[in-house]
N, CA, C and O atoms as CSV, one atom per row, in Angstrom:
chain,resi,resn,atom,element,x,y,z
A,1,UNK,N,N,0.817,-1.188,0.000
A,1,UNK,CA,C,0.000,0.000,0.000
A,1,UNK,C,C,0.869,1.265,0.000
A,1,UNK,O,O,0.569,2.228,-0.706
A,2,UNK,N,N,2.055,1.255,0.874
A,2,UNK,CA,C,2.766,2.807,0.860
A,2,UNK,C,C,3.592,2.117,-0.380
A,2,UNK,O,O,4.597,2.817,-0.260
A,3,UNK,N,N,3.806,1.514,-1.151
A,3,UNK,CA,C,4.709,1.373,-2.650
A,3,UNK,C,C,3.647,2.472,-3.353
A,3,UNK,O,O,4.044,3.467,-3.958
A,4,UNK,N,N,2.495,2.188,-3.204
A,4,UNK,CA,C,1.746,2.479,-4.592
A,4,UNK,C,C,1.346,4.099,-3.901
A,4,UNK,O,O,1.032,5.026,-4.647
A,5,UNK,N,N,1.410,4.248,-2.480
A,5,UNK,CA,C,1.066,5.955,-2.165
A,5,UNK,C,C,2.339,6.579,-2.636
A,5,UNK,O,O,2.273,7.711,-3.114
A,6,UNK,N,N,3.838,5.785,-2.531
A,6,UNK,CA,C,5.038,6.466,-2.777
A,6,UNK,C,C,5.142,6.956,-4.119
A,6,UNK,O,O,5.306,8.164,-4.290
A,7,UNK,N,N,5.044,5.924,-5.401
A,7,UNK,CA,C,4.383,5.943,-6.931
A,7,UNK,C,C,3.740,7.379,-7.391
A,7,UNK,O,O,4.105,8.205,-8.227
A,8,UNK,N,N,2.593,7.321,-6.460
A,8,UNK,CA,C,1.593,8.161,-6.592
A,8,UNK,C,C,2.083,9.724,-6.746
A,8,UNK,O,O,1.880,10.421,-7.740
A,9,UNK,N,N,2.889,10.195,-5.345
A,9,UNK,CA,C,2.956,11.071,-5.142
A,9,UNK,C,C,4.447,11.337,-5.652
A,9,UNK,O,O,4.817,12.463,-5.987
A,10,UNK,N,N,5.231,10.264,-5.684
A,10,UNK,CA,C,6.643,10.686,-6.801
A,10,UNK,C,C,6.304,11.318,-8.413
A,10,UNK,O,O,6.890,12.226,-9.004
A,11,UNK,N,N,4.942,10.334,-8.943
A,11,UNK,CA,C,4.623,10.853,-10.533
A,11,UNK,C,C,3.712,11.816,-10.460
A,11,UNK,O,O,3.414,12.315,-11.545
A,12,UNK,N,N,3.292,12.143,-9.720
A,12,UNK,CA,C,2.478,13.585,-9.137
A,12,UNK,C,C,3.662,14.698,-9.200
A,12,UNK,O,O,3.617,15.554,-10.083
A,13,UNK,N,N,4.796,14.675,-8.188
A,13,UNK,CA,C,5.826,15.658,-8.763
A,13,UNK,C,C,6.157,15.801,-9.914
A,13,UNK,O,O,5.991,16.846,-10.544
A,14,UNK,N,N,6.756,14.607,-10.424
A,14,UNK,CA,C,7.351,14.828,-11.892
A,14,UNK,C,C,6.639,15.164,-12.597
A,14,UNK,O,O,7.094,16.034,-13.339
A,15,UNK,N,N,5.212,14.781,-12.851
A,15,UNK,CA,C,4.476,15.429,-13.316
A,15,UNK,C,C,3.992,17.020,-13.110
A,15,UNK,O,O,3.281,17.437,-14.024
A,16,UNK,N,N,4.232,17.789,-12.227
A,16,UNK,CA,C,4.256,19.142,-11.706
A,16,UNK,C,C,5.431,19.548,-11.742
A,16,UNK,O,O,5.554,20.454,-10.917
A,17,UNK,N,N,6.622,19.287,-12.425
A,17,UNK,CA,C,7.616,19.739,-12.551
A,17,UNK,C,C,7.824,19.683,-14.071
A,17,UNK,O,O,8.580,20.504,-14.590
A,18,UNK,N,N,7.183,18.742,-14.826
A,18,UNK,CA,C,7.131,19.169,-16.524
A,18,UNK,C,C,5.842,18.984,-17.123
A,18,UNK,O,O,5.437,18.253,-18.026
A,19,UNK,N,N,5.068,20.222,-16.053
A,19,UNK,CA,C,3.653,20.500,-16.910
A,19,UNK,C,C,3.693,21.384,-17.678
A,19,UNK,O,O,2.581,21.769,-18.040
A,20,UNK,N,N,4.841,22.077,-18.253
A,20,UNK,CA,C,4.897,23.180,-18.939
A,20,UNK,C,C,5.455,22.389,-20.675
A,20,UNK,O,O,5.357,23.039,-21.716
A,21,UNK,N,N,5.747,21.625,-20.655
A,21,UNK,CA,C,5.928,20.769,-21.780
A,21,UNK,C,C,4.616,20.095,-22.194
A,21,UNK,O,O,3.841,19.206,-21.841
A,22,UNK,N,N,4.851,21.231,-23.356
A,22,UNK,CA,C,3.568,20.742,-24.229
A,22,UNK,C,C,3.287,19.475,-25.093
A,22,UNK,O,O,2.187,19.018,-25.401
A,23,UNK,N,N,4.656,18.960,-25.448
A,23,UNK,CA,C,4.820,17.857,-26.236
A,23,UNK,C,C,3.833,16.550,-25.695
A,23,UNK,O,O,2.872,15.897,-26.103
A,24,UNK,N,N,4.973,16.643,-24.184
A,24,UNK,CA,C,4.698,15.193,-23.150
A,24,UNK,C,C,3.637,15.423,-22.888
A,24,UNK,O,O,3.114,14.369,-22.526
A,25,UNK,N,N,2.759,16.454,-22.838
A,25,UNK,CA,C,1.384,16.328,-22.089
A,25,UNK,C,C,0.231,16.033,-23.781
A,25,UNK,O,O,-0.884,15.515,-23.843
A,26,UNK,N,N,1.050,16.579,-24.848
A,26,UNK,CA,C,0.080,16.251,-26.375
A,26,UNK,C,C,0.130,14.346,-26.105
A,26,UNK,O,O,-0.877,13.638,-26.111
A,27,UNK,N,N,1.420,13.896,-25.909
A,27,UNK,CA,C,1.590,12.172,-26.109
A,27,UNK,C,C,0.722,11.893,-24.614
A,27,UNK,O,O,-0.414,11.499,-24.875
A,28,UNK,N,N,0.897,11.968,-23.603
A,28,UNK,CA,C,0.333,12.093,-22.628
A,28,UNK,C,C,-1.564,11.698,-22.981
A,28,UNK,O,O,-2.226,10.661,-22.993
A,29,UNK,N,N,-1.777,12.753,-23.156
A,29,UNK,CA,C,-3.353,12.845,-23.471
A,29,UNK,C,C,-4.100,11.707,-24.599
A,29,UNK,O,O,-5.214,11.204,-24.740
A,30,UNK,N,N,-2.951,11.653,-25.189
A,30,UNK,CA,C,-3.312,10.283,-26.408
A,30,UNK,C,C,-2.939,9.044,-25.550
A,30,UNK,O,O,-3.830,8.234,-25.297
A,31,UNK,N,N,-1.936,8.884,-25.183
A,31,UNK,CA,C,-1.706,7.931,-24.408
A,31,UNK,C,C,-2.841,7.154,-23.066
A,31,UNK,O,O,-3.224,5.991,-22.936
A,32,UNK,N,N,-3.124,8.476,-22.185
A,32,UNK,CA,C,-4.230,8.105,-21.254
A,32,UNK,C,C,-5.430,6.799,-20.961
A,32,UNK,O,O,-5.717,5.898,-20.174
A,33,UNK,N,N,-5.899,7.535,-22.366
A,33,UNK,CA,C,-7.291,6.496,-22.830
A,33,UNK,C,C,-7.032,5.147,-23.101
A,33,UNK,O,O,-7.827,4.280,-22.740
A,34,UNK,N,N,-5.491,4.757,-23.995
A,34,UNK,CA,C,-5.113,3.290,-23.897
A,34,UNK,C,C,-4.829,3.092,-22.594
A,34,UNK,O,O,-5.696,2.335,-22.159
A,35,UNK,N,N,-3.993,3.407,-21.672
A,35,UNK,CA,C,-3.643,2.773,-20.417
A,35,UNK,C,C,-5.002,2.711,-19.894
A,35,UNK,O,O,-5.384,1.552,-19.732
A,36,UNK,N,N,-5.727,3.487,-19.625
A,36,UNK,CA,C,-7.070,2.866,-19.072
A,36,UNK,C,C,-7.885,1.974,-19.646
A,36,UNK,O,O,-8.825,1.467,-19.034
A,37,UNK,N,N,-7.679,1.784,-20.513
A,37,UNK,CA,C,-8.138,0.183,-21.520
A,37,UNK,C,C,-7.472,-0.582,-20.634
A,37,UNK,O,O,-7.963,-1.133,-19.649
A,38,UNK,N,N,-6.294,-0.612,-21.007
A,38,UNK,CA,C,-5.335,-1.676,-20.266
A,38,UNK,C,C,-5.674,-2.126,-19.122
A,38,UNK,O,O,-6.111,-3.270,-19.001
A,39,UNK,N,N,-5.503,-1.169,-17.944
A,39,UNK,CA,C,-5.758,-1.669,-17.186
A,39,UNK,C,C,-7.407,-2.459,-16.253
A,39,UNK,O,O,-7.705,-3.331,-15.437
A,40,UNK,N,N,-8.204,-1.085,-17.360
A,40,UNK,CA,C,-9.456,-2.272,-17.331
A,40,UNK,C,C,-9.842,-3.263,-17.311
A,40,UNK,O,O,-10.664,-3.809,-16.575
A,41,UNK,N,N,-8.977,-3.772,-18.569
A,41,UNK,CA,C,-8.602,-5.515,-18.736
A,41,UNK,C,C,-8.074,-5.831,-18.537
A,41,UNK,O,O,-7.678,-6.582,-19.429
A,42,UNK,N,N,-7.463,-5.867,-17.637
A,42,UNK,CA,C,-6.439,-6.608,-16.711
A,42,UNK,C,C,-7.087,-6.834,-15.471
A,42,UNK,O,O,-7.064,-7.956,-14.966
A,43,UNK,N,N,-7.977,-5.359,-14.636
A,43,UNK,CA,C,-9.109,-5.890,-13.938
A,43,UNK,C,C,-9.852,-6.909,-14.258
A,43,UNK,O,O,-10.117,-7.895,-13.570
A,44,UNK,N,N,-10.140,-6.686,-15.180
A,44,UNK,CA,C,-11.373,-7.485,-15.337
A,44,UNK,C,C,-10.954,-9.638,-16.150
A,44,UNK,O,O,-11.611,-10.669,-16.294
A,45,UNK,N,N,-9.521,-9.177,-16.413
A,45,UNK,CA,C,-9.019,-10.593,-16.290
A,45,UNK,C,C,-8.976,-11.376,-14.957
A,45,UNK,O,O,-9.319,-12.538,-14.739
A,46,UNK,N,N,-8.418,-10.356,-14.042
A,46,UNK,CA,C,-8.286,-10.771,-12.430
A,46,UNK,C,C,-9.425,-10.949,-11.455
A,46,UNK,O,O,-9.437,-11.391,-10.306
A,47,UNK,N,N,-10.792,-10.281,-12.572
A,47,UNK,CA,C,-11.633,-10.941,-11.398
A,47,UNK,C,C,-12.325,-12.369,-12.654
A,47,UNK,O,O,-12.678,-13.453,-12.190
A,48,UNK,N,N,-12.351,-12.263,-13.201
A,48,UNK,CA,C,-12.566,-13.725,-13.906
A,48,UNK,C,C,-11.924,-14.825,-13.778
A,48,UNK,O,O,-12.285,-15.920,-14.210
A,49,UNK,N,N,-11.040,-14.605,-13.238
A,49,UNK,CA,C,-9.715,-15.637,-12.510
A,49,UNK,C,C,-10.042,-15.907,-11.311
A,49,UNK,O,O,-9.689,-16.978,-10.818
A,50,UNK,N,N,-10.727,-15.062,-10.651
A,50,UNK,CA,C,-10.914,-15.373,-9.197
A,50,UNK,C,C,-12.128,-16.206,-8.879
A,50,UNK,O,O,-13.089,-15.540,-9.262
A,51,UNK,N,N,-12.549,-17.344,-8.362
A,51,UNK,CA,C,-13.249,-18.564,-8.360
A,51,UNK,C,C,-14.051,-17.609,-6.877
A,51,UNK,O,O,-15.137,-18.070,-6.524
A,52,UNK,N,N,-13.697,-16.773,-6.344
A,52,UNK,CA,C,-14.658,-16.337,-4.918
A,52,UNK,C,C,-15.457,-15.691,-5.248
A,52,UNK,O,O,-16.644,-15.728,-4.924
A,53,UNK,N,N,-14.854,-14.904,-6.040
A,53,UNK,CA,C,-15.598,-13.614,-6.698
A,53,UNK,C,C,-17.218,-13.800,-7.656
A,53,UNK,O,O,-18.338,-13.303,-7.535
A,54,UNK,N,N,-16.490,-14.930,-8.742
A,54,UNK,CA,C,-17.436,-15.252,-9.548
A,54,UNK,C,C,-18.437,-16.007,-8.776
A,54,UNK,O,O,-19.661,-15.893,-8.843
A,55,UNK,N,N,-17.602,-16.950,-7.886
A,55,UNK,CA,C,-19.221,-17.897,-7.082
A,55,UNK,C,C,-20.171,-16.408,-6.382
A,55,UNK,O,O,-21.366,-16.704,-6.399
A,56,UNK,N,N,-19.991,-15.216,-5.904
A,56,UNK,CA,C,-20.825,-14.479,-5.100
A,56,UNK,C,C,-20.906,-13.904,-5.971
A,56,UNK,O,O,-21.355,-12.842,-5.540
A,57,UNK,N,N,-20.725,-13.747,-7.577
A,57,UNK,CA,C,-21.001,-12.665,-8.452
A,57,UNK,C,C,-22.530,-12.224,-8.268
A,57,UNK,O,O,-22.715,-11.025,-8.060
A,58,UNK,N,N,-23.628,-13.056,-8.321
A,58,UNK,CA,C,-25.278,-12.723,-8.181
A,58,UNK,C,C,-25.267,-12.353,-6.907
A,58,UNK,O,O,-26.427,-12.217,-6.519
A,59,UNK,N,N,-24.413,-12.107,-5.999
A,59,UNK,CA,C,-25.365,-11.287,-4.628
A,59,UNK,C,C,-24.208,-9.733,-4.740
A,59,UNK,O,O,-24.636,-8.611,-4.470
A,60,UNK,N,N,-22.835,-9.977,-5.154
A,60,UNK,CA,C,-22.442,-8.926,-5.066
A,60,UNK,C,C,-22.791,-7.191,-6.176
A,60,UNK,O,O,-22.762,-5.961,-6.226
A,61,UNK,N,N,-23.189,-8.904,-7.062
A,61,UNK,CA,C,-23.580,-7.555,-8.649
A,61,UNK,C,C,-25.106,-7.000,-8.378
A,61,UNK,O,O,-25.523,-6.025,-9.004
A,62,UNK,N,N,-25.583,-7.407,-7.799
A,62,UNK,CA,C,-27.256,-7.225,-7.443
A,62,UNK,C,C,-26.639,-5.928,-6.138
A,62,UNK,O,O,-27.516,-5.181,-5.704
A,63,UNK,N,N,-25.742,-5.809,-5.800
A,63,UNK,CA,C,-25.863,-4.847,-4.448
A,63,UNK,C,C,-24.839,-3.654,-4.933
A,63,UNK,O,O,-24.807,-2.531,-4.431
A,64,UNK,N,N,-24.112,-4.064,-5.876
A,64,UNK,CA,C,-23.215,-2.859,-6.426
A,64,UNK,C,C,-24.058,-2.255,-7.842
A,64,UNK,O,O,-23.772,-1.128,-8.247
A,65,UNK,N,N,-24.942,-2.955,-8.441
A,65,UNK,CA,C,-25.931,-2.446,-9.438
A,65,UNK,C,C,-27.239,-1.431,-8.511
A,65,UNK,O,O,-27.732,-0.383,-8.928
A,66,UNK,N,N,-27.474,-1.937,-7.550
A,66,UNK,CA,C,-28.706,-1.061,-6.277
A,66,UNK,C,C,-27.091,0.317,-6.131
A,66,UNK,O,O,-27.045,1.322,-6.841
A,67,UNK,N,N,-26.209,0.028,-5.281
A,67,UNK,CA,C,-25.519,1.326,-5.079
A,67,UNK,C,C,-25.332,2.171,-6.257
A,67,UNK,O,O,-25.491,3.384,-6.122
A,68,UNK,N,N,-25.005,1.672,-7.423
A,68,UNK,CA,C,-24.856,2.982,-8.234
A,68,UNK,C,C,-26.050,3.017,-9.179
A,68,UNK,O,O,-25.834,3.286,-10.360
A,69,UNK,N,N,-27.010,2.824,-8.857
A,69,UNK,CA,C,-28.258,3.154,-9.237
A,69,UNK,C,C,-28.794,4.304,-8.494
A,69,UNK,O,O,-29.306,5.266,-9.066
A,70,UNK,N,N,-28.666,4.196,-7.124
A,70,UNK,CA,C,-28.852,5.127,-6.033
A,70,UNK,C,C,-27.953,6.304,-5.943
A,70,UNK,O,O,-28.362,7.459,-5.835
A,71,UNK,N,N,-26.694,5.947,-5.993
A,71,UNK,CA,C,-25.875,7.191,-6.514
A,71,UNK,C,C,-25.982,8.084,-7.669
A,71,UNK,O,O,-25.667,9.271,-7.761
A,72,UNK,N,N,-26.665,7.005,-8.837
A,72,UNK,CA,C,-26.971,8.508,-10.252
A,72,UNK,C,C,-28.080,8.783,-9.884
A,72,UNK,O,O,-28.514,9.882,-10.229
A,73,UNK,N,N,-29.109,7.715,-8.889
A,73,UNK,CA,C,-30.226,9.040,-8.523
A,73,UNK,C,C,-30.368,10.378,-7.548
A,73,UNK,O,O,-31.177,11.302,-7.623
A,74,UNK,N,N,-29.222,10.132,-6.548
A,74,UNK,CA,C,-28.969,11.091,-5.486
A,74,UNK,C,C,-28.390,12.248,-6.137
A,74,UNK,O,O,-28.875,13.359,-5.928
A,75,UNK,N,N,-27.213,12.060,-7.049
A,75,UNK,CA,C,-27.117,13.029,-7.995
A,75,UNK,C,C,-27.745,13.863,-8.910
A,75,UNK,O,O,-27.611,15.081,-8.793
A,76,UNK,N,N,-28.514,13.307,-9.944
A,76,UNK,CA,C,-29.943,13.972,-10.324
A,76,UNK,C,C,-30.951,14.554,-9.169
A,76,UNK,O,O,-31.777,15.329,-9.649
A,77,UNK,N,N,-31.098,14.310,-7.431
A,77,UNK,CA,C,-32.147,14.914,-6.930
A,77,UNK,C,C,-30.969,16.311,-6.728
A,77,UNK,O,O,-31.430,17.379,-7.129
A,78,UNK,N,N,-30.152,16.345,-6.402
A,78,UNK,CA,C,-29.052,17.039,-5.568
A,78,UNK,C,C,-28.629,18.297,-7.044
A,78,UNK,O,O,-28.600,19.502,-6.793
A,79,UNK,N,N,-28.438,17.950,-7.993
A,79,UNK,CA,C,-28.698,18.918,-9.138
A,79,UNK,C,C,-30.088,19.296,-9.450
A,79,UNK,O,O,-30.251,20.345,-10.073
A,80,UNK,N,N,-30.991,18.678,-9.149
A,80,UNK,CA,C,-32.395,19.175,-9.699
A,80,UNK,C,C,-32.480,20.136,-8.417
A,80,UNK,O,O,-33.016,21.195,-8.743
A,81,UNK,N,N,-32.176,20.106,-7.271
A,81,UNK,CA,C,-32.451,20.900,-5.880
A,81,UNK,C,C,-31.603,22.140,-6.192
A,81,UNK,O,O,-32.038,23.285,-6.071
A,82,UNK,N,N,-30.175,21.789,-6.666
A,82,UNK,CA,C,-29.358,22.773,-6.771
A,82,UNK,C,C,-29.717,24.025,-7.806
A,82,UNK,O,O,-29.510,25.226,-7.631
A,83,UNK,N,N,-30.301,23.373,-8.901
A,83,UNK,CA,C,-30.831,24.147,-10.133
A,83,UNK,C,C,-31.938,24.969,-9.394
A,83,UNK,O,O,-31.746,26.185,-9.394
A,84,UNK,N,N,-33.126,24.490,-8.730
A,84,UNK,CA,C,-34.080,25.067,-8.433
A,84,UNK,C,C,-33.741,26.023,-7.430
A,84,UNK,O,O,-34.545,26.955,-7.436
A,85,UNK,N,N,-32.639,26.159,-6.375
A,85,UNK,CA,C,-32.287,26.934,-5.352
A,85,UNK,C,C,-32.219,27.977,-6.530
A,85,UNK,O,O,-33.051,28.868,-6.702
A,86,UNK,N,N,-31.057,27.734,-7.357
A,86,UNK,CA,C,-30.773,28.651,-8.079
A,86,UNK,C,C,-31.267,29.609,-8.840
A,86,UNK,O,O,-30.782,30.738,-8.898
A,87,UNK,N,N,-32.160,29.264,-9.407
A,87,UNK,CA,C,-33.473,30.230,-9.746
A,87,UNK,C,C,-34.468,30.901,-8.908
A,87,UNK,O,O,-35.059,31.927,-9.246
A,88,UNK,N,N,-34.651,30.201,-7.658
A,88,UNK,CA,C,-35.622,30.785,-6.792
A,88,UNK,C,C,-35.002,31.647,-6.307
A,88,UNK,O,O,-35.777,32.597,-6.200
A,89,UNK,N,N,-33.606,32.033,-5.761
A,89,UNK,CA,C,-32.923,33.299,-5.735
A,89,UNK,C,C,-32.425,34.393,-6.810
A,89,UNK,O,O,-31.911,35.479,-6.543
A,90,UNK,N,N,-32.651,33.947,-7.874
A,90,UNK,CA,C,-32.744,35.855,-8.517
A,90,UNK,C,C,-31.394,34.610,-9.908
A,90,UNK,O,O,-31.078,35.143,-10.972
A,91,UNK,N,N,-31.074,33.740,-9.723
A,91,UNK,CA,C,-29.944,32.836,-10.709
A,91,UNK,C,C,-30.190,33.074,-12.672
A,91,UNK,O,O,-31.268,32.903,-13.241
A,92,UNK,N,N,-29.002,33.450,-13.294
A,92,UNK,CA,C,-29.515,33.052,-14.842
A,92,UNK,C,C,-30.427,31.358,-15.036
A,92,UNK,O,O,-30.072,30.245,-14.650
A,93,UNK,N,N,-31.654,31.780,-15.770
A,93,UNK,CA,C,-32.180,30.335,-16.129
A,93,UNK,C,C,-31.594,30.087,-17.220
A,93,UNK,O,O,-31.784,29.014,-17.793
């Protein structure tokens, strides 16, 4: 766990020390979207590999499909509230 906080906050500097290079941040930005492929599938190899995971897949996917169901709806009430504050005080519609 502190390998990957050390990681973190070492490529966090270097990265704040050549954000002014436009090049590395043009390859950078193209680059991004594949590594997050990547490592998507690589998640998602590692839980298909895992024999615990898949046996509780129907009670865990049924309770993480309810949480972020509930989360894009708490979000939509929490912007629909926010929008409406906003107008009922004097806000551009």
């Amino acid at each position: 766990m502190f390998k990957v906080l050390i990681l973190l906050l070492a490529s966090a500097a270097v990265g704040y020390v050549l954000r002014r290079n436009s090049g590395l941040r043009k390859t950078l930005s193209l680059t991004t979207p594949i590594t997050i492929f990547v490592l998507l599938f690589m998640f998602g190899l590692s839980i298909g590999s895992n024999e615990s995971i898949l046996s509780n897949i129907h009670k865990d996917g049924v309770k993480a499909g309810a949480i972020a169901l509930l989360g894009v709806a708490g979000s939509i009430a929490a912007t629909t509230a926010c929008i409406k504050l906003t107008n009922r005080k004097g806000g551009k519609k």
